[in-house]
N, C-alpha and C positions, 0 to 999 in steps of 0.2 A: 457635341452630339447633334445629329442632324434629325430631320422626320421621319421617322421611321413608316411612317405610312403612305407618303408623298415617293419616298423609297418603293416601296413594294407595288404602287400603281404604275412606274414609271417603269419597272422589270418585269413586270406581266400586264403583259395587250392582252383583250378581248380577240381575239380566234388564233392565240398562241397554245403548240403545246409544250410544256417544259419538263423536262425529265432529272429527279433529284439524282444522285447516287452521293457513294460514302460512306462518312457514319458522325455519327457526333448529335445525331439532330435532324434526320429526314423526316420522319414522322411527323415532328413538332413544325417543322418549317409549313410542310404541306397544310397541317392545321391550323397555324397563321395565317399564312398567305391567301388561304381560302376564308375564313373569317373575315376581313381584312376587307378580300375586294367583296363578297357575298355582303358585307354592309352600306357598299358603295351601290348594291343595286346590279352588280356584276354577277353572272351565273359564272357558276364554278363547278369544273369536276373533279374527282380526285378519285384514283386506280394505282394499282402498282402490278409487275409484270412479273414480280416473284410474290413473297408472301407476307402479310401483315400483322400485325395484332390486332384483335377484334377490341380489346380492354381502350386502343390509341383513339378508337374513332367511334369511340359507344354515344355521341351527343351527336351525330350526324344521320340523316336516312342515309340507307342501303338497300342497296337493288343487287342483284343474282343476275346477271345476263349469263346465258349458255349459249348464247349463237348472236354473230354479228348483228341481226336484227334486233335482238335483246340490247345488246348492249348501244344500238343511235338511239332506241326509244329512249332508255334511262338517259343517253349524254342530252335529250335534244325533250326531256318535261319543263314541267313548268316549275317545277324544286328549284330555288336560289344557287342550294348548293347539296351537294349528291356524293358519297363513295359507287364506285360500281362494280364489282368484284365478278370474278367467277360463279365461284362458292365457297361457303363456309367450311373451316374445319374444327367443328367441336370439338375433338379428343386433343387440337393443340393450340386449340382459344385463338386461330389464325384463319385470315380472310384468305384464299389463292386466288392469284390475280389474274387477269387476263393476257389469254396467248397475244404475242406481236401483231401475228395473222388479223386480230379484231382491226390493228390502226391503219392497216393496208386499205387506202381509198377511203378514209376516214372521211366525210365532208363536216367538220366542225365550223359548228353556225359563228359568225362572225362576233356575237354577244357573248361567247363564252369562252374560259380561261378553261383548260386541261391540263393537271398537274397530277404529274406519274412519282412511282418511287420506283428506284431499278433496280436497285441490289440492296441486299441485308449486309450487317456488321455485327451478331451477337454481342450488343451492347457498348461494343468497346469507340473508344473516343476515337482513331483512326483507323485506317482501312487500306490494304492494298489488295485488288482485286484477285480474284483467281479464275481460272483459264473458262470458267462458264461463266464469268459476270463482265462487267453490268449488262441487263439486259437492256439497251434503249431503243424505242421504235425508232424507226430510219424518219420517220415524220415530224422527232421533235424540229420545235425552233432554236431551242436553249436547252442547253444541259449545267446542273447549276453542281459545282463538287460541294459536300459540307465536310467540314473537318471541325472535330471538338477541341476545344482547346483545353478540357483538363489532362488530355494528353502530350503536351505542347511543356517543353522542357524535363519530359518524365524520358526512362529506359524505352529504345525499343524492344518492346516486346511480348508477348502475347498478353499480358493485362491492359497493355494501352494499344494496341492493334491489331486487328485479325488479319493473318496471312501474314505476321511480321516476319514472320524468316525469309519472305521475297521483298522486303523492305531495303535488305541488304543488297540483293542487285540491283537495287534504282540507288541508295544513295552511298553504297560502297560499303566494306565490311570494315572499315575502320568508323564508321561514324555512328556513335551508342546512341546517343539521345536526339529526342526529335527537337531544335533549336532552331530558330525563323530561316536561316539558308536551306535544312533538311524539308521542312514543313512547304518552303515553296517549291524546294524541287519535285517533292512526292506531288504536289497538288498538280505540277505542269508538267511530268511524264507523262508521255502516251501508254507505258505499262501501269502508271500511278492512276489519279482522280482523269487522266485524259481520258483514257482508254476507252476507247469504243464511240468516240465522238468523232463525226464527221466532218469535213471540212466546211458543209456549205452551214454546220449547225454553229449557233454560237455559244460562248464556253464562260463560266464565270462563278467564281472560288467564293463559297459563303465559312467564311471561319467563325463558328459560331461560340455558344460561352463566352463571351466579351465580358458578361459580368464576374467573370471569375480576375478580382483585380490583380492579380499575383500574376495572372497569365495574359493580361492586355498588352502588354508592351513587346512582350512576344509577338503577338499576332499583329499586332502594328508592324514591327519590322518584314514579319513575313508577307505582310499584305505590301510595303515599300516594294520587296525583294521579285515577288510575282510579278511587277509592273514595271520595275526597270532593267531585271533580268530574262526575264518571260514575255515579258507583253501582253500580259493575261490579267484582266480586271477581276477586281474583290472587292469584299466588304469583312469589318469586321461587324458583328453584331451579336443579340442577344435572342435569339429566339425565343426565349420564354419569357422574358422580361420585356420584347417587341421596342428594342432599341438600335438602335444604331451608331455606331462608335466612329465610323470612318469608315466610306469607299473611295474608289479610283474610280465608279461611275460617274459619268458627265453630261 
């Protein structure tokens, strides 16, 4: 196991913005990653471009911006570390997040780290996108995919993936279970974990639940599989337990 902290400063620079999508663990990552560098002394923000749970980010302040001057003030205080939302939605305990439109001519101060969520996965440990997601600003630097791994050798299907019945046109209608050759190939489609990433942005597979032991060795092979069939960098890791199992970053 490597350092997991040493890890996370070395994948987010100060005046980067990185945009999560997926499912397995965005929430969690974002809340990491920002603890993380926010103890280094690093200002951090965190937004999402669709919608959140208000229950994920109840220990952090929050700000309401409703118009692009709202929301530089909240990115550019003097708070370590900030959500910055739309607005709230009481009746479904969810934050909405900020139009695209906000990150157009963004001038993010060179001391702070912006970390987006772009698409939802109602719960489930993988994800394949549908025809309105992900949403990423054209501004990220990084677009990072997470995949859960307690869906990692289980059925495709809608208990372990949302949008699973378009799973089957990315990885063919003969193949049932998600097993490390399925798992990298959904992560490296451009209709899978690619999707909507650009070519000047860069792309990089967090598989997260490592601490589920029963499903490490999985995600090891598929994190091999990503990098010698794909060319596409990962990690395996633990989000909540803020570990690190193995990447391909260097």
């Amino acid at each position: 196991m490597a350092d997991f902290a040493a890890f996370v400063e070395k994948l987010f620079r100060p005046g980067g913005i990185y945009t999560f999508v997926g499912a397995g663990g965005k929430s969690t990552a974002l809340r990491t990653v920002a603890a993380h560098l926010a103890r280094r002394g690093i200002r951090v923000r965190m937004t999402t471009t669709t919608r959140i749970a208000v229950a994920e980010f109840s220990s952090f302040p929050v700000s309401a911006a409703g118009s692009a001057e709202e929301a530089a003030q909240a990115f550019t205080d003097g708070e370590t570390v900030r959500l910055v939302v739309a607005d709230a939605l009481p009746t479904q305990g969810k934050y909405a997040g900020l139009d695209v439109s906000f990150f157009k001519g963004l001038s993010l101060d060179a001391r702070t780290v912006l970390l987006v969520e772009g698409d939802g996965s109602r719960k489930r440990p993988l994800k394949v996108p549908t025809s309105r997601e992900p949403v990423i600003p054209v501004e990220s630097d990084l677009v990072l995919a997470v995949l859960g791994a307690s869906g990692f050798d289980e059925p495709i299907d809608e208990a372990h993936c949302y949008n699973h019945e378009a799973a089957f046109a990315i990885l063919g209608s003969g193949e049932r279970t998600f097993n490390a050759a399925s798992i990298a190939a959904l992560a490296a489609h451009p209709a899978g974990c690619r999707k909507g990433v650009l070519p000047r942005m860069g792309f990089h597979v967090l598989l997260n639940q490592g601490d589920l032991e029963d499903k490490r060795e999985t995600g090891r092979k598929a994190l091999q599989g990503l990098a010698s069939a794909h060319g596409i960098s990962g990690s395996l890791v633990s989000l909540q337990q803020e570990v690190l199992y193995e990447t391909t970053v260097h």
